[in-house]
VOBA-1610 file (N, C-alpha, C; in pm, whole numbers, padded with zeros to 5 digits, always signed):
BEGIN
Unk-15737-00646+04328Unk-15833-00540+04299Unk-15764-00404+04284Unk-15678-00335+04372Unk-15580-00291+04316Unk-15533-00231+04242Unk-15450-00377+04200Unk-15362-00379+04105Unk-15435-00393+04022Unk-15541-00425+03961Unk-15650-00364+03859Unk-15664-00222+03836Unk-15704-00146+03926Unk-15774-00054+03954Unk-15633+00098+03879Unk-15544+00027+03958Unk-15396+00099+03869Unk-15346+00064+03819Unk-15368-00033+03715Unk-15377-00058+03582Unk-15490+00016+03501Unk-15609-00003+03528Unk-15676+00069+03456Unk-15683+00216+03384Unk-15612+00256+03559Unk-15634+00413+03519Unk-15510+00457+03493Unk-15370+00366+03475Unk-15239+00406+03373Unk-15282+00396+03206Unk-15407+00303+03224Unk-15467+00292+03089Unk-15515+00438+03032Unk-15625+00448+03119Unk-15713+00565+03077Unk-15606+00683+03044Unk-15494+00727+03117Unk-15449+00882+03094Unk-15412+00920+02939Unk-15325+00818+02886Unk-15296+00861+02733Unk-15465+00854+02679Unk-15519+00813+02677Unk-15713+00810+02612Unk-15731+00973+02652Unk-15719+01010+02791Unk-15736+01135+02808Unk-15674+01241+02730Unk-15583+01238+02687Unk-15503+01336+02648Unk-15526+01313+02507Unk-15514+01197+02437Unk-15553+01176+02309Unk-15702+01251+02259Unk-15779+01255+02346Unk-15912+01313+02352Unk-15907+01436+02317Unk-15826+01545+02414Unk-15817+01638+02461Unk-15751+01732+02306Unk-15617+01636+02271Unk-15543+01658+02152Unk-15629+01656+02034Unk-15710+01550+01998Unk-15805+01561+01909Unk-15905+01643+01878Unk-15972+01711+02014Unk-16131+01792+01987Unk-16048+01926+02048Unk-15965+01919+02071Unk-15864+02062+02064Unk-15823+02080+01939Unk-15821+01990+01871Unk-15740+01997+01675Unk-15873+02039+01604Unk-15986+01964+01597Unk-16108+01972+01538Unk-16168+02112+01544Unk-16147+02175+01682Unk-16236+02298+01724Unk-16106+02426+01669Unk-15997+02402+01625Unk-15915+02489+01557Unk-15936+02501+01355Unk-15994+02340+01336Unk-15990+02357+01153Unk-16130+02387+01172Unk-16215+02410+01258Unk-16350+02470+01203Unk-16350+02616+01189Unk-16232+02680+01158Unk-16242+02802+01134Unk-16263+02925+01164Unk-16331+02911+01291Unk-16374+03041+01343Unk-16301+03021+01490Unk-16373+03114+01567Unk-16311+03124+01716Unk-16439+03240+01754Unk-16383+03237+01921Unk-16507+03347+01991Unk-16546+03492+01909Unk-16406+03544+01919Unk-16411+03668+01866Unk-16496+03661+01748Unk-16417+03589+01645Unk-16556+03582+01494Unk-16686+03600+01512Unk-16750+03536+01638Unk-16862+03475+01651Unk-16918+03545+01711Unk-16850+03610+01830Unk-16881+03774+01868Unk-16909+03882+01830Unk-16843+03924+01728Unk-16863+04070+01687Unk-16996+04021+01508Unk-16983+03845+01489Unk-17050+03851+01384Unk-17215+03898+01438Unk-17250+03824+01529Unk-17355+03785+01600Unk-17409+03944+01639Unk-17299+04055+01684Unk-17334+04183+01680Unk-17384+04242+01643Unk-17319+04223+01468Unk-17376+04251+01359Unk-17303+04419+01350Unk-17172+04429+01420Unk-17134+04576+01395Unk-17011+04529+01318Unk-16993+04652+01201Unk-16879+04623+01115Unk-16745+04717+01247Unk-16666+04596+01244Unk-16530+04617+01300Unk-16413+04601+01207Unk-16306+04643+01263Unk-16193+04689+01165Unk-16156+04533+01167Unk-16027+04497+01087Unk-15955+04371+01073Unk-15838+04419+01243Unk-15791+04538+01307Unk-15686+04542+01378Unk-15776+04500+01488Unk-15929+04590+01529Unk-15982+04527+01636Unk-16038+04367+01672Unk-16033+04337+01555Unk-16063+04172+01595Unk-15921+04075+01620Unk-15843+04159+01506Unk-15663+04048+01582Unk-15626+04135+01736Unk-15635+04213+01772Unk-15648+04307+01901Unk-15707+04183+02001Unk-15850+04185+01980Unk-15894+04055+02062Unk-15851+03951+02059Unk-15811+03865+01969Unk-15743+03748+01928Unk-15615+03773+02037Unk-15549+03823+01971Unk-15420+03801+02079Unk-15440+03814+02233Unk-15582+03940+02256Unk-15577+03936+02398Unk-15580+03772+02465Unk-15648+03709+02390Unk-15715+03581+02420Unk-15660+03479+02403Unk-15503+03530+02355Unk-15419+03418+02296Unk-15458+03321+02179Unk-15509+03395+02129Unk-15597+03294+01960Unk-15518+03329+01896Unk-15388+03402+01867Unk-15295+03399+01745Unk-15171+03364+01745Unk-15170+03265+01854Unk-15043+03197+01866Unk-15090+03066+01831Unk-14954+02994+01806Unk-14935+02867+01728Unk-15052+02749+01794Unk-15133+02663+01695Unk-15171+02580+01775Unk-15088+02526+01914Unk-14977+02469+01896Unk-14883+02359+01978Unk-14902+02456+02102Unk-14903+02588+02057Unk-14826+02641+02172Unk-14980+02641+02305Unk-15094+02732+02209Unk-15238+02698+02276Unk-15254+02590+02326Unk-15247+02454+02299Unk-15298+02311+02335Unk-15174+02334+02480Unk-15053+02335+02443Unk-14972+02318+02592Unk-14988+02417+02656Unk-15037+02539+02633Unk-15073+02630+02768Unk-15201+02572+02845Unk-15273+02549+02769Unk-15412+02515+02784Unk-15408+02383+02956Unk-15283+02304+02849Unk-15301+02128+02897Unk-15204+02173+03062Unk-15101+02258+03043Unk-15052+02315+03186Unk-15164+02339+03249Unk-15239+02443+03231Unk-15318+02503+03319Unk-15414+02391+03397Unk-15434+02317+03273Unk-15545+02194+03327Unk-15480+02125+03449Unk-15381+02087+03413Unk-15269+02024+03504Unk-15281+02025+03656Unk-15251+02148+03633Unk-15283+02245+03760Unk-15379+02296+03812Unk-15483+02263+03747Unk-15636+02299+03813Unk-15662+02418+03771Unk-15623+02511+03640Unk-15715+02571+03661Unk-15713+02543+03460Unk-15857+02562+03465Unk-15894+02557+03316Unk-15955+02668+03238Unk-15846+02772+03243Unk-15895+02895+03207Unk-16004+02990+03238Unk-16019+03087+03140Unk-16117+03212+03147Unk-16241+03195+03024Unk-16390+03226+03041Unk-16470+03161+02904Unk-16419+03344+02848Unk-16390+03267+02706Unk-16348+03391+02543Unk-16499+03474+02583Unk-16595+03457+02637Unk-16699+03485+02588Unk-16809+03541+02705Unk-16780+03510+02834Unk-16830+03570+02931Unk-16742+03638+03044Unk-16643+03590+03031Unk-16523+03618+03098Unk-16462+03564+03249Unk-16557+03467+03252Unk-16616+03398+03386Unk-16488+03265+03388Unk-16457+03251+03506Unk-16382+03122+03538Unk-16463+02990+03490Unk-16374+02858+03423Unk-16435+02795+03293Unk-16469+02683+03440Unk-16411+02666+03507Unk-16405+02588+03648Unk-16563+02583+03713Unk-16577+02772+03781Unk-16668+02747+03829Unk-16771+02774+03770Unk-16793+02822+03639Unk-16921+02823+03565Unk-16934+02656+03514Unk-16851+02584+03522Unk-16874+02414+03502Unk-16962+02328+03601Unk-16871+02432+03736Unk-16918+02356+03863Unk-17095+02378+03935Unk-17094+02559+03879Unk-17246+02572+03871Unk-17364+02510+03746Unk-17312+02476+03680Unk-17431+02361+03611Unk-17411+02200+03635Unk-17352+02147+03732Unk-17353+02061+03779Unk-17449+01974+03846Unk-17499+02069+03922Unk-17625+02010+04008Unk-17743+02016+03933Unk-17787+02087+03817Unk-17892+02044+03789Unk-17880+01902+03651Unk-17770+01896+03624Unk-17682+01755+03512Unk-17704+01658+03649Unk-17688+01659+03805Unk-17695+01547+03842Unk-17819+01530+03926Unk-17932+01626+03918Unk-18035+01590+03997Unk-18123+01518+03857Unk-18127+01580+03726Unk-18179+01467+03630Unk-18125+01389+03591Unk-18007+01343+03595Unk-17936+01197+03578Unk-17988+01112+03701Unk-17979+01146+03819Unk-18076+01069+03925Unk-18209+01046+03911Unk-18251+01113+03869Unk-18416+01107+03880Unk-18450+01044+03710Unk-18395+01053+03631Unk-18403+00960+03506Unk-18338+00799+03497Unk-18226+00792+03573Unk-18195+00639+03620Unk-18289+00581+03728Unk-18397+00668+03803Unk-18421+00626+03929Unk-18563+00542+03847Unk-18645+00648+03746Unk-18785+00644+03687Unk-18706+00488+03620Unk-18590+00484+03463Unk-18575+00344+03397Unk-18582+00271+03484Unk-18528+00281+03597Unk-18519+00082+03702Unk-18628+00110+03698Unk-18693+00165+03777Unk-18864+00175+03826Unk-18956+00073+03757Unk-18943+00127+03603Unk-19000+00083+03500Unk-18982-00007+03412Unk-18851-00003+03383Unk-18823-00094+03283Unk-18800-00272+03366Unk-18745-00289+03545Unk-18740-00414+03589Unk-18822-00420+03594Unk-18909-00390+03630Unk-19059-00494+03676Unk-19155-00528+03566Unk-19101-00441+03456Unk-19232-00495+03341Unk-19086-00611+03270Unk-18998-00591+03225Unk-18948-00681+03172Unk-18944-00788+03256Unk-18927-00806+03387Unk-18929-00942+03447Unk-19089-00991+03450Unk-19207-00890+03464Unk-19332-00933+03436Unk-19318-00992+03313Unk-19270-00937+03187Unk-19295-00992+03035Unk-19279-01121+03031Unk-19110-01145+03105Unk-19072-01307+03079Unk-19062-01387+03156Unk-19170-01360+03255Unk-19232-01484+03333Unk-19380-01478+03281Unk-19389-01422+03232Unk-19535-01455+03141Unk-19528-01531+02981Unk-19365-01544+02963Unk-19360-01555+02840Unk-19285-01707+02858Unk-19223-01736+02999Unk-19222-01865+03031Unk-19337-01955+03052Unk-19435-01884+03155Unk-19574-01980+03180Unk-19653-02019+03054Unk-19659-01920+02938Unk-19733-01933+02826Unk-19700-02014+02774Unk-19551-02068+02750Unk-19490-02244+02746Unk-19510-02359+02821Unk-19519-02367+02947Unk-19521-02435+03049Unk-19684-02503+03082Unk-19775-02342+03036Unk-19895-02404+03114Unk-19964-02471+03034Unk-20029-02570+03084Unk-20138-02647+02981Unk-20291-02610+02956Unk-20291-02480+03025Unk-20451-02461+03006Unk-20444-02365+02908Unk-20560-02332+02849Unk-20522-02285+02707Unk-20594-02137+02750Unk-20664-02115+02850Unk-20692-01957+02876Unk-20602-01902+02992Unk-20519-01972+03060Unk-20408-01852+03110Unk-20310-01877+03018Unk-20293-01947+02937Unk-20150-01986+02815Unk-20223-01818+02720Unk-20319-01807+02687Unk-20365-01659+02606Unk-20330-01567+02713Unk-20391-01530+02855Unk-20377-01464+02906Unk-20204-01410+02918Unk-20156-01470+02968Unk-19985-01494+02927Unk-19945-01437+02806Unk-19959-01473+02694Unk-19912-01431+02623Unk-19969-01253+02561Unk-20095-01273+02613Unk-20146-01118+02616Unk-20088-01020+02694Unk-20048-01034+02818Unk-19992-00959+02883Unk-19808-00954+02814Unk-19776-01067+02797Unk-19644-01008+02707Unk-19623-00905+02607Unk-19753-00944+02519Unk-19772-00881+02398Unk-19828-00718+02412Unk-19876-00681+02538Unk-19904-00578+02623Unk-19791-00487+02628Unk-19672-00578+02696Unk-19561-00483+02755Unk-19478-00475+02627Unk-19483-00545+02521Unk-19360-00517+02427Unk-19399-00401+02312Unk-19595-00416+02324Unk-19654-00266+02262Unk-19600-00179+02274Unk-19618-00136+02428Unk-19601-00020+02528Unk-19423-00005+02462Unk-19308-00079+02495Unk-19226-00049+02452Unk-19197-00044+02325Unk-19233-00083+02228Unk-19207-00067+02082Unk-19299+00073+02038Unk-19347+00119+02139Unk-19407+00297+02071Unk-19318+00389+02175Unk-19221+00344+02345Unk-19172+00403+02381Unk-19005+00427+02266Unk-18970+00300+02199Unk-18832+00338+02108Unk-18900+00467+02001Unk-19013+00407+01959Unk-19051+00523+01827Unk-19086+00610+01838Unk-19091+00664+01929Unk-19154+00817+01965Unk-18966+00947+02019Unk-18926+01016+01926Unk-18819+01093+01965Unk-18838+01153+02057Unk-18726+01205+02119Unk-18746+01243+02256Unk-18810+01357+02262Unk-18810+01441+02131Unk-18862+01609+02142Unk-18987+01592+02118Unk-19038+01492+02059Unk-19210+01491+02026Unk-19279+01451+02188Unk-19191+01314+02277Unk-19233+01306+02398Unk-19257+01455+02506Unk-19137+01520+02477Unk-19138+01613+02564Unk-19203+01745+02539Unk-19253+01737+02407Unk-19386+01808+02377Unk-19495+01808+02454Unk-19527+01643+02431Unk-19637+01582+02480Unk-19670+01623+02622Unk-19568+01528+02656Unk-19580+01606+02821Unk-19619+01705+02887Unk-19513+01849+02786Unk-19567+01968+02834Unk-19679+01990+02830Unk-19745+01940+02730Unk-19905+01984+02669Unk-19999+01956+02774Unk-19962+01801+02854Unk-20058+01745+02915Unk-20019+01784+03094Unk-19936+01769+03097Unk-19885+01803+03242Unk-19852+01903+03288Unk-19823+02023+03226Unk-19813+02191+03205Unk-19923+02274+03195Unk-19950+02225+03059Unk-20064+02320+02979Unk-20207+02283+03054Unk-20221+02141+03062Unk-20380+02127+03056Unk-20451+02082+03193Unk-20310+01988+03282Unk-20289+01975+03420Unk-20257+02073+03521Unk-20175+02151+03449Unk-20104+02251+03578Unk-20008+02196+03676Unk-19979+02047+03664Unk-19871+02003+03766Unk-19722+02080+03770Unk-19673+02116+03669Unk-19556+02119+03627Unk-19545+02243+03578Unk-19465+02305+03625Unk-19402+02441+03514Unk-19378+02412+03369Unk-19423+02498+03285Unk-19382+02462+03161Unk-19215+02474+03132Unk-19145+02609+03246Unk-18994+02610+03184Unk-18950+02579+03301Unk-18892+02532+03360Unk-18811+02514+03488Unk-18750+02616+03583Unk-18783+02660+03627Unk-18722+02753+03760Unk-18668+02744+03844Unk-18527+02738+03781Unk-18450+02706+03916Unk-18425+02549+03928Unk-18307+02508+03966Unk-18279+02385+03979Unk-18359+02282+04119Unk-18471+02254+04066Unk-18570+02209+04176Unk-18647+02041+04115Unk-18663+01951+04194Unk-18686+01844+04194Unk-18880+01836+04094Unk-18959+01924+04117Unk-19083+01988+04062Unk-19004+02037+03915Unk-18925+02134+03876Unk-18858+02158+03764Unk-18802+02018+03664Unk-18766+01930+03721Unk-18706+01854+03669Unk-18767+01710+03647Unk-18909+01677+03698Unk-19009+01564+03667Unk-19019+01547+03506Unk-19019+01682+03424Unk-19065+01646+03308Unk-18950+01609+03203Unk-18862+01664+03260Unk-18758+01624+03121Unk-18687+01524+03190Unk-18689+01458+03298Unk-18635+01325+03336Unk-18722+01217+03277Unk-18881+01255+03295Unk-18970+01182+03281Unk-18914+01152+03162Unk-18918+01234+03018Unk-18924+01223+02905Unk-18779+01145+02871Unk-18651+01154+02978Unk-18535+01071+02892Unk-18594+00893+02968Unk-18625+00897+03059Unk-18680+00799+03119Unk-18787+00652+03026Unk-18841+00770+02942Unk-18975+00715+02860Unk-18901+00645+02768Unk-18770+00705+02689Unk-18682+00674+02558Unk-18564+00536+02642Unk-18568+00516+02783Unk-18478+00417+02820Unk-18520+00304+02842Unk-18642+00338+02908Unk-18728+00220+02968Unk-18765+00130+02908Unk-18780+00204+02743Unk-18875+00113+02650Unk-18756+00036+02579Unk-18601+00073+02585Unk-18502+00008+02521Unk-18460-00115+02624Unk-18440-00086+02711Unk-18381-00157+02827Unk-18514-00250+02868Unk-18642-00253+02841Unk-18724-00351+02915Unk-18690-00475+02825Unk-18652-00446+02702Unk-18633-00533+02610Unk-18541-00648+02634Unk-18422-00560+02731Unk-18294-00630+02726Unk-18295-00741+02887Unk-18425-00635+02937Unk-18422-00700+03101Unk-18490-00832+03067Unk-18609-00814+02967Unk-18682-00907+02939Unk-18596-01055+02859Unk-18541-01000+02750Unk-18434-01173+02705Unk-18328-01192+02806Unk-18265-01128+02883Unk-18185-01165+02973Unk-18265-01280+03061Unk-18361-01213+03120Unk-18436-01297+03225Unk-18500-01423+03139Unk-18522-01425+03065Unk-18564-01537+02981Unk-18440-01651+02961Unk-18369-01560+02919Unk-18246-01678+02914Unk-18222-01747+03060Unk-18220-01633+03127Unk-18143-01734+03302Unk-18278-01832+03313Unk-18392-01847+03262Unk-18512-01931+03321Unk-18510-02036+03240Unk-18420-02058+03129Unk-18409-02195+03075Unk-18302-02276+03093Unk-18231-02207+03209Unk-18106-02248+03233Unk-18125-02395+03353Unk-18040-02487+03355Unk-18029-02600+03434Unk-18077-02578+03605Unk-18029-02500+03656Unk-18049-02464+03786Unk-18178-02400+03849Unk-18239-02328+03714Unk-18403-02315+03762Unk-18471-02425+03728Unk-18405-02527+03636Unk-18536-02659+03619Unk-18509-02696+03760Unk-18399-02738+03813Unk-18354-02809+03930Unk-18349-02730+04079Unk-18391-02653+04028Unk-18452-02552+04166Unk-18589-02589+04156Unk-18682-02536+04049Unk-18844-02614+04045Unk-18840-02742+04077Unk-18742-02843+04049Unk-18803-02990+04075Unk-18794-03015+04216Unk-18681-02951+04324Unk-18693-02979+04459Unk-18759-02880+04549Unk-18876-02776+04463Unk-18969-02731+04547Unk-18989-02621+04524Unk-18855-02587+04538Unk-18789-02411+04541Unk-18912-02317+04499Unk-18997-02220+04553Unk-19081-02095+04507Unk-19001-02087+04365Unk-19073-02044+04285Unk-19051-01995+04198Unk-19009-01836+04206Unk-19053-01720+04305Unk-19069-01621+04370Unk-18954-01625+04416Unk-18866-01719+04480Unk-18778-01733+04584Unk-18695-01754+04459Unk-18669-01821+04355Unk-18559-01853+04259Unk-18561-01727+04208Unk-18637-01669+04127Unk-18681-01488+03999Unk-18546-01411+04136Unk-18590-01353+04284Unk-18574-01282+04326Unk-18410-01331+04366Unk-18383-01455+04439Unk-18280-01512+04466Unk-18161-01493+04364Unk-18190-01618+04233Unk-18118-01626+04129Unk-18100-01512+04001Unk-18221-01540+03968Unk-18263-01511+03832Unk-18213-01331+03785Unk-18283-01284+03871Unk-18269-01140+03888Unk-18133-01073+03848Unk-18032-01169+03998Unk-17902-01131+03990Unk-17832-01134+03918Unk-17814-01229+03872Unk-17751-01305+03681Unk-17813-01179+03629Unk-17915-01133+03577Unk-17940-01035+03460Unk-17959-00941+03492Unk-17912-00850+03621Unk-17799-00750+03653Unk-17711-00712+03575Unk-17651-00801+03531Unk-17532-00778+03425Unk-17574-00676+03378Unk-17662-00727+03256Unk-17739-00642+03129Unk-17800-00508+03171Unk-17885-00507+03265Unk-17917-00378+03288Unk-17773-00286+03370Unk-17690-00320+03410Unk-17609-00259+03490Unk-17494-00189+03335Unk-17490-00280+03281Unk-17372-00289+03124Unk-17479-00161+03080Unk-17595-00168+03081Unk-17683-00044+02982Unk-17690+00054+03076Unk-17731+00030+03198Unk-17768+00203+03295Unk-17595+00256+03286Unk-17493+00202+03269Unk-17340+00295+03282Unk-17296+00333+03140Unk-17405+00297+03037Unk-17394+00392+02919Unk-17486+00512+02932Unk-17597+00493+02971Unk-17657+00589+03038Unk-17613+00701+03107Unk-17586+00586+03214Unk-17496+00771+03334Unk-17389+00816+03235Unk-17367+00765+03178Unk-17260+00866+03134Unk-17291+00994+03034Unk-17385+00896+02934Unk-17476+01035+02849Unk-17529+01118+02928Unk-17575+01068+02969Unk-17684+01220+03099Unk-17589+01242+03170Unk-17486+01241+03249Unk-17403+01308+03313Unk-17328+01394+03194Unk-17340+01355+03068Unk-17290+01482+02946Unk-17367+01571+02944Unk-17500+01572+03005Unk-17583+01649+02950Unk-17638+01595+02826Unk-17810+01628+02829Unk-17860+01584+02720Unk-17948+01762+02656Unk-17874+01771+02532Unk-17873+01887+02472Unk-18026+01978+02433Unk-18084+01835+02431Unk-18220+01877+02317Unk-18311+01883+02414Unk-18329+01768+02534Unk-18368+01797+02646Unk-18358+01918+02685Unk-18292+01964+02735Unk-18244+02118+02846Unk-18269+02206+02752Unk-18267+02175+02638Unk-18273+02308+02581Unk-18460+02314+02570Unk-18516+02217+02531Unk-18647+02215+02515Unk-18731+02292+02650Unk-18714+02235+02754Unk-18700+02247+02904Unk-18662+02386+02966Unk-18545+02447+02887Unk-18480+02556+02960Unk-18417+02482+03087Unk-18339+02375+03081Unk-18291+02262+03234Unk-18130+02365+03169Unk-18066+02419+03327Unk-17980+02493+03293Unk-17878+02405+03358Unk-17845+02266+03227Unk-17740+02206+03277Unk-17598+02179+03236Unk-17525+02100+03217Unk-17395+02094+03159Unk-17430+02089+02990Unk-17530+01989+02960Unk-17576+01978+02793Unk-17577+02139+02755Unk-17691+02200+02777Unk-17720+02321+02745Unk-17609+02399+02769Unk-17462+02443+02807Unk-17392+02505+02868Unk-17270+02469+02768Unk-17285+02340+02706Unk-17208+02283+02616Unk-17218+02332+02479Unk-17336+02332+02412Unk-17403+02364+02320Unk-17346+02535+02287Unk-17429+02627+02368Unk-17418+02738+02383Unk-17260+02773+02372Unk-17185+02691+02444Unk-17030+02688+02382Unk-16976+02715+02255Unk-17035+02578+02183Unk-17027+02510+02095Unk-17081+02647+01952Unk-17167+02679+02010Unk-17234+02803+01909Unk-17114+02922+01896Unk-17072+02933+02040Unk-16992+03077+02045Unk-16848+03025+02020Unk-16803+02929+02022Unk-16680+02899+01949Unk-16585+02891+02084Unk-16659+02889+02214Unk-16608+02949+02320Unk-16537+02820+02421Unk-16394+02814+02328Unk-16305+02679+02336Unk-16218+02652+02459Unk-16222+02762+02572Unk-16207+02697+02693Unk-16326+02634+02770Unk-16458+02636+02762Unk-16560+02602+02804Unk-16566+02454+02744Unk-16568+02430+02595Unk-16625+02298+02524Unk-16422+02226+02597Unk-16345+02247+02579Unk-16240+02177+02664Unk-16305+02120+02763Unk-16348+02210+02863Unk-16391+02144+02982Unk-16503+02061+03004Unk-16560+02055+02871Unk-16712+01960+02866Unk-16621+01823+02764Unk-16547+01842+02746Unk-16461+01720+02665Unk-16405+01645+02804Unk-16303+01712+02836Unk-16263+01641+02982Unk-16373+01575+03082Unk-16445+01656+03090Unk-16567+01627+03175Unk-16597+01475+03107Unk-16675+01458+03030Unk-16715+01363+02939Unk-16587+01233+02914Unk-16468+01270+02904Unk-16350+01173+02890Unk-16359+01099+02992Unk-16380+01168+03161Unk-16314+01147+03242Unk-16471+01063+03289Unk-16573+01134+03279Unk-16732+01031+03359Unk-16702+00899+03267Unk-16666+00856+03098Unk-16691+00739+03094Unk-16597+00630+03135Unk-16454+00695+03141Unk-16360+00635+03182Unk-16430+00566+03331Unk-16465+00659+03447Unk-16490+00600+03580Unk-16596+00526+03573Unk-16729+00579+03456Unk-16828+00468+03465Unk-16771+00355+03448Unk-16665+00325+03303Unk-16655+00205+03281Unk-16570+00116+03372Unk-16496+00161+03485Unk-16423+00104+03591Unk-16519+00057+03683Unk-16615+00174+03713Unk-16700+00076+03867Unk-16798+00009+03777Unk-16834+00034+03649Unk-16886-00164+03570Unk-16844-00251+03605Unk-16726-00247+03608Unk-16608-00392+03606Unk-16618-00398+03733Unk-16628-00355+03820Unk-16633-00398+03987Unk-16755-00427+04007Unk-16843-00381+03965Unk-16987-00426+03979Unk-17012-00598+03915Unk-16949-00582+03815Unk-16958-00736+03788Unk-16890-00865+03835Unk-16830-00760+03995Unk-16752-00929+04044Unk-16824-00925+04169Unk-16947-00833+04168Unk-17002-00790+04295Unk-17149-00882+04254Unk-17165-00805+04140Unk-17326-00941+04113Unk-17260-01102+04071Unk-17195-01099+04021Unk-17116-01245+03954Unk-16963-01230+03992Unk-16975-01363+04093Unk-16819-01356+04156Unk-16775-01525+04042Unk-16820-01541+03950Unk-16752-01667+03894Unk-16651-01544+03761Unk-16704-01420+03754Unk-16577-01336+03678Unk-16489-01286+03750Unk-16374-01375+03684Unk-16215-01314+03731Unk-16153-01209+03644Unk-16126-01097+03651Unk-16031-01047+03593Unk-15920-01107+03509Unk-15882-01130+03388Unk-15790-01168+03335Unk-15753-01291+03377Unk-15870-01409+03396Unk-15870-01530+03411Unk-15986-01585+03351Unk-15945-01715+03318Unk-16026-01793+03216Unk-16133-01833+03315Unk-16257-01838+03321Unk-16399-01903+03353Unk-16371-02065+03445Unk-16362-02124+03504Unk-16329-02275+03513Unk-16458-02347+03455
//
């Protein structure tokens, strides 16, 4: 385990740096930089000496090679510069939008399980009995209630996330009063609605996947032969069945954490959620390239670790996977 574990992450470092080298190259041929974006946005005519004046203060007129290796030292060493653009340490203005990137990444993974296991394992044990049973009004009933939950999710994929989080506001803001319409402050009440709303766009993808997973483990040899010597059916779903299609939802919630631990842009911004997305963006506008560095790293480094404790998770629900061994 290990010797996995440092293997992996001799893997990950060149990925890191390759990353770093790349959207450090990209954010140089787009042409502009803070300063541009600064004095354009002003809207005051400045000379050509006062804008290379700033440039150099900021080190923007030295050689790429030379920027990327000052940059990649500093990182090195912990510190990841000054923002071109507020003047604020890139560190701890990262570290203060943190907590509200991880109180809605919690509370939006917490709502998908909520929602999406229990109706997909409802779907396809209703979509087993509707085979099984011989009476022909719970065999409808059965299949009605399937045809119920795959509604509900086939209008949760089609509905974008900004029209949901409209909605919401309208009904739970505007006409309810539960909810602040903009968020105040990084608070658990602030953050119901735009979790709710990434929640609504997961649940309805993932019930899908909980649902054929669990279908598959119920035609498998070991639940006929669990039903024939007695076994609850209740006692096999929760025992067996469940665990096996872990996999699938576990393989989809660590693509998940990792997007929402990026921040989700359109969210927060809709919201006013003052988190890493929104903080990224606003970067991204001002050209303000020690900040989007540190939302690249950030982002390199969450999927790299998601995708490591995957792989441990899957010898934790399913111990018949070996690492770099064949199946017997």
């Amino acid at each position: 385990m290990k010797g996995y574990i440092g293997r992996r992450l001799l893997a990950v470092l060149p990925v890191l740096f390759g990353i770093t080298f790349l959207s450090f190259l990209m954010m140089r041929l787009a042409g502009s930089d803070a300063v541009t974006e600064m004095y354009s946005n002003a809207g005051a005519a400045v000379s050509q000496e006062v804008i290379d004046a700033a440039r150099a203060n900021l080190g923007l007129d030295k050689p790429f090679l030379t920027q990327y290796f000052s940059w990649l030292a500093g990182l090195l060493t912990g510190d990841m510069g000054v923002s071109h653009v507020s003047g604020r340490d890139v560190f701890d203005t990262f570290l203060s939008k943190l907590p509200a990137t991880l109180l809605l990444t919690l509370l939006s993974i917490a709502l998908t399980v909520v929602v999406s296991l229990p109706l997909g394992l409802v779907s396809a044990v209703a979509v087993s009995r509707s085979r099984t049973d011989r009476r022909p009004r719970w065999r409808r009933l059965y299949a009605a209630v399937d045809y119920a939950v795959r509604f509900v999710s086939f209008i949760g994929n089609s509905l974008p996330n900004f029209f949901v989080a409209l909605l919401l506001m309208n009904l739970f803001a505007l006409r309810l009063g539960w909810f602040p319409v903009i968020a105040r402050g990084v608070t658990i009440g602030g953050a119901v609605m735009p979790a709710l709303t990434l929640a609504i766009a997961m649940s309805a993808k993932y019930l899908r996947q909980v649902r054929a997973a669990i279908l598959d483990e119920l035609t498998k040899d070991y639940v006929t032969g669990a039903l024939a010597r007695g076994v609850r059916e209740r006692v096999i779903l929760t025992g067996s069945v469940l665990r096996s299609s872990m996999l699938t939802l576990v393989t989809l919630l660590a693509l998940s954490i990792g997007s929402l631990l990026g921040g989700t842009a359109i969210i927060e911004s809709i919201f006013l959620w003052d988190g890493v997305g929104k903080l990224a963006v606003d970067a991204i506008t001002m050209r303000d390239y020690p900040v989007i560095q540190a939302y690249v790293v950030w982002m390199a480094v969450i999927y790299a670790a998601v995708n490591l404790v995957t792989d441990l998770l899957y010898l934790v629900l399913d111990p018949r996977i070996r690492l770099g061994v064949e199946p017997e």
